[in-house]
C-alpha positions in Angstrom: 15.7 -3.6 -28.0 13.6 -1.5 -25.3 14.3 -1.6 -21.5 11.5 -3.0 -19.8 10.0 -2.2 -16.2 8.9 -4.7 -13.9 6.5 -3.5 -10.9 5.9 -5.7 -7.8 3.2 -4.9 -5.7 2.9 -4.9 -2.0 -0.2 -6.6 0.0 -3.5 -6.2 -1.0 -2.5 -4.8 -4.7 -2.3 -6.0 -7.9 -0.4 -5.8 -10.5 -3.0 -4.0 -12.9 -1.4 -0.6 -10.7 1.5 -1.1 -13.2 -0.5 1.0 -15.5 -0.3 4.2 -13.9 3.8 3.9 -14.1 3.6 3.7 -17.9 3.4 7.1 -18.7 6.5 7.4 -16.6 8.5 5.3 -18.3 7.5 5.5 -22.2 10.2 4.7 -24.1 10.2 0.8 -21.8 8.1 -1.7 -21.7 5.7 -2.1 -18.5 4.9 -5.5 -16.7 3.0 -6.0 -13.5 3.8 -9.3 -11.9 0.9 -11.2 -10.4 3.2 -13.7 -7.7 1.4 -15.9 -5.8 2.7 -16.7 -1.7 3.3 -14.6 1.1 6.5 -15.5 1.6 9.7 -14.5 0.6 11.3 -17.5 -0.8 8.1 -18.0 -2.4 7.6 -15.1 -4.3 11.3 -13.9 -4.5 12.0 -17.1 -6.7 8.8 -15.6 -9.2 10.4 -12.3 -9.5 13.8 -13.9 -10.3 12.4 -15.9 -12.7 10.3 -12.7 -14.0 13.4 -10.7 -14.1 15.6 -13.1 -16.2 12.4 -13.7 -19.0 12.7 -10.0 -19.4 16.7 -9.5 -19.7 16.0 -12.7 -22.5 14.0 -9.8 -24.7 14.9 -6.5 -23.4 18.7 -4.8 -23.3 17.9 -3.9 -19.3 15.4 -4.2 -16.4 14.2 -1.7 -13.7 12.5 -2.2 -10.8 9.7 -0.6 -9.4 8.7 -2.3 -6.0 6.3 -0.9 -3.4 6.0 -1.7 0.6 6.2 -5.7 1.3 7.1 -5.8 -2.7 10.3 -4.3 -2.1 11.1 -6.9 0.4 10.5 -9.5 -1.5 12.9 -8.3 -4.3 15.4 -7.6 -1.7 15.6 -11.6 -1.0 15.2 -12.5 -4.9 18.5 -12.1 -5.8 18.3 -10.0 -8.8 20.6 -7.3 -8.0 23.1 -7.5 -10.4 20.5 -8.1 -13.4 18.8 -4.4 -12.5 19.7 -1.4 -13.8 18.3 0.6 -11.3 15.2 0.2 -8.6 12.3 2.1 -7.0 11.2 1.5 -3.7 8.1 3.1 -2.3 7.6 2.7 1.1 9.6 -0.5 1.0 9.6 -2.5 4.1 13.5 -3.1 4.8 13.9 -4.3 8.4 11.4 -7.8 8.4 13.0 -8.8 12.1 12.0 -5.5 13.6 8.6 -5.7 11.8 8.0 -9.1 13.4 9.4 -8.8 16.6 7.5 -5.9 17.3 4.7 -7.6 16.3 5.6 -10.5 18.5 6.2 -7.9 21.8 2.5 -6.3 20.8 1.0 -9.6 21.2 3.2 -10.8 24.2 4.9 -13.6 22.2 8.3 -15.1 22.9 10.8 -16.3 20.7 10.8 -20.0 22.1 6.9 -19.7 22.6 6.6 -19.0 18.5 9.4 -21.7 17.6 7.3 -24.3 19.8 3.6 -23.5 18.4 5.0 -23.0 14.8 2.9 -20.3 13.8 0.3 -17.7 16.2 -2.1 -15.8 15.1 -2.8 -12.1 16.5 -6.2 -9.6 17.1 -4.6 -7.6 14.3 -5.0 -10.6 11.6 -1.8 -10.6 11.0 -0.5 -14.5 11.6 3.0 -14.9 13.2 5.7 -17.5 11.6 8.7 -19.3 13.1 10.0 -20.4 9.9 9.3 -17.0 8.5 11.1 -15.4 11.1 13.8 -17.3 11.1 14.3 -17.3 7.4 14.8 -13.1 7.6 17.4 -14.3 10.5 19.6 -16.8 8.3 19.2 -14.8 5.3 20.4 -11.1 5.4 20.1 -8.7 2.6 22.1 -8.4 0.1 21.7 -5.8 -2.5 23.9 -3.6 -5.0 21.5 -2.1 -7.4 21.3 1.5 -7.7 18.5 2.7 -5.4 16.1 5.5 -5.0 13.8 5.2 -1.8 10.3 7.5 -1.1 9.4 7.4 2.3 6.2 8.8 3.6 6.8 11.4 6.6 3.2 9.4 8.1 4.2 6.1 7.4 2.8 4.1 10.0 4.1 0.6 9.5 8.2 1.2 8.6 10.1 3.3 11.2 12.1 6.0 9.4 15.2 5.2 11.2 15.0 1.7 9.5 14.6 3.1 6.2 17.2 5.6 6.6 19.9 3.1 8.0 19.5 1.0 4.7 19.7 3.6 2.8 22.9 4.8 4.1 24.3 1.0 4.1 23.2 0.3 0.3 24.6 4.2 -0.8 20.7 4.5 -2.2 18.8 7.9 -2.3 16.3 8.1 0.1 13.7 11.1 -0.7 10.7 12.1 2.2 7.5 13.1 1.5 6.6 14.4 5.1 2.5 14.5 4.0 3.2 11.0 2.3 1.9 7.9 4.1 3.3 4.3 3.9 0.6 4.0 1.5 0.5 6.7 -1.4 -2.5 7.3 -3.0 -4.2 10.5 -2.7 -3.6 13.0 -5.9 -0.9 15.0 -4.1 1.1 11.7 -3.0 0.7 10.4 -6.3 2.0 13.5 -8.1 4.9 13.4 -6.0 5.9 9.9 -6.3 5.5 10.5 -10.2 7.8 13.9 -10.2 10.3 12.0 -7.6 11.1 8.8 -10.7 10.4 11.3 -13.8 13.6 13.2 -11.7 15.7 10.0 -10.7 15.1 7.8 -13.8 18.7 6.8 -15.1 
């Protein structure tokens, strides 16, 4: 039997951007999962489920997960069924991410609780039950890792990344033109020489 690779997308993508990892990984078997949620215990129970339909057919599974993607894998307890996983621009620290967002916006902790959820001028919609579900459930995650991390990226501090990197013993490689989002033809070269170099 092949391996197979399973992409997650992050927000505003789709899984049709599996198709530009194929030629990466030739001798596997691609999928792109289309989840559905925005939350992690939402969409982290479709990717387990995705994951273990795959192991049922395939001798092993790696993971390709980008920006809130990667997130949601880290709470879908599948590390021990992957063989090895790619995170691009993965968003690793949710609490910091939300509190931040919560300072910017001049909301409390027991204001947030009380009103359940608050939306913000950026769109973005604050959650107490999201919130605390990052609190109560920490990561926990074995796989081999290798990390890209854009030099620009705007939304994940690189401190963050580099402290889970160091934590989970993953390889953390920096693009310093590289944005949290890579697309242009030089990011996208890179990303593609950075797994054809680190592919178990």
């Amino acid at each position: 039997m092949k391996n197979a690779v399973l992409y997650i997308h992050g927000k505003g993508g789709s899984a049709a951007e599996s198709a530009h990892y194929v030629p990466l990984f030739p001798d596997c078997d691609m999928v792109g999962l289309t989840y559905a949620g925005e939350t992690p215990w939402d969409v982290g129970t479709q990717i387990r489920a995705a994951v273990e339909e795959l192991l049922e057919g395939h001798d092993g599974v790696t993971l390709v997960a980008n920006s809130i993607g990667a997130f949601f894998s880290l709470h879908a307890g599948i590390d021990e069924l992957l063989q090895q996983a790619f995170f691009i621009s993965p968003i690793v620290d949710m609490e910091r991410l939300i509190t931040d967002l919560m300072r910017q916006a001049g909301v409390s902790d027991a204001e947030l609780e009380t009103r359940s959820t608050i939306p913000t001028e950026g769109g973005e919609v604050l959650s107490w039950a999201y919130l605390r579900y990052v609190r109560q459930h920490p990561i926990r995650w074995n796989t081999p890792t290798e990390i890209l991390y854009g030099g620009r990226d705007a939304l994940t501090p690189y401190a963050s990344v580099a402290a889970f990197a160091e934590r989970r013993g993953a390889g953390l490689t920096v693009m310093e033109d590289g944005e949290h989002w890579f697309h242009t033809q030089a990011q996208m070269r890179f990303l593609d020489n950075w797994i054809r170099e680190r592919r178990i």
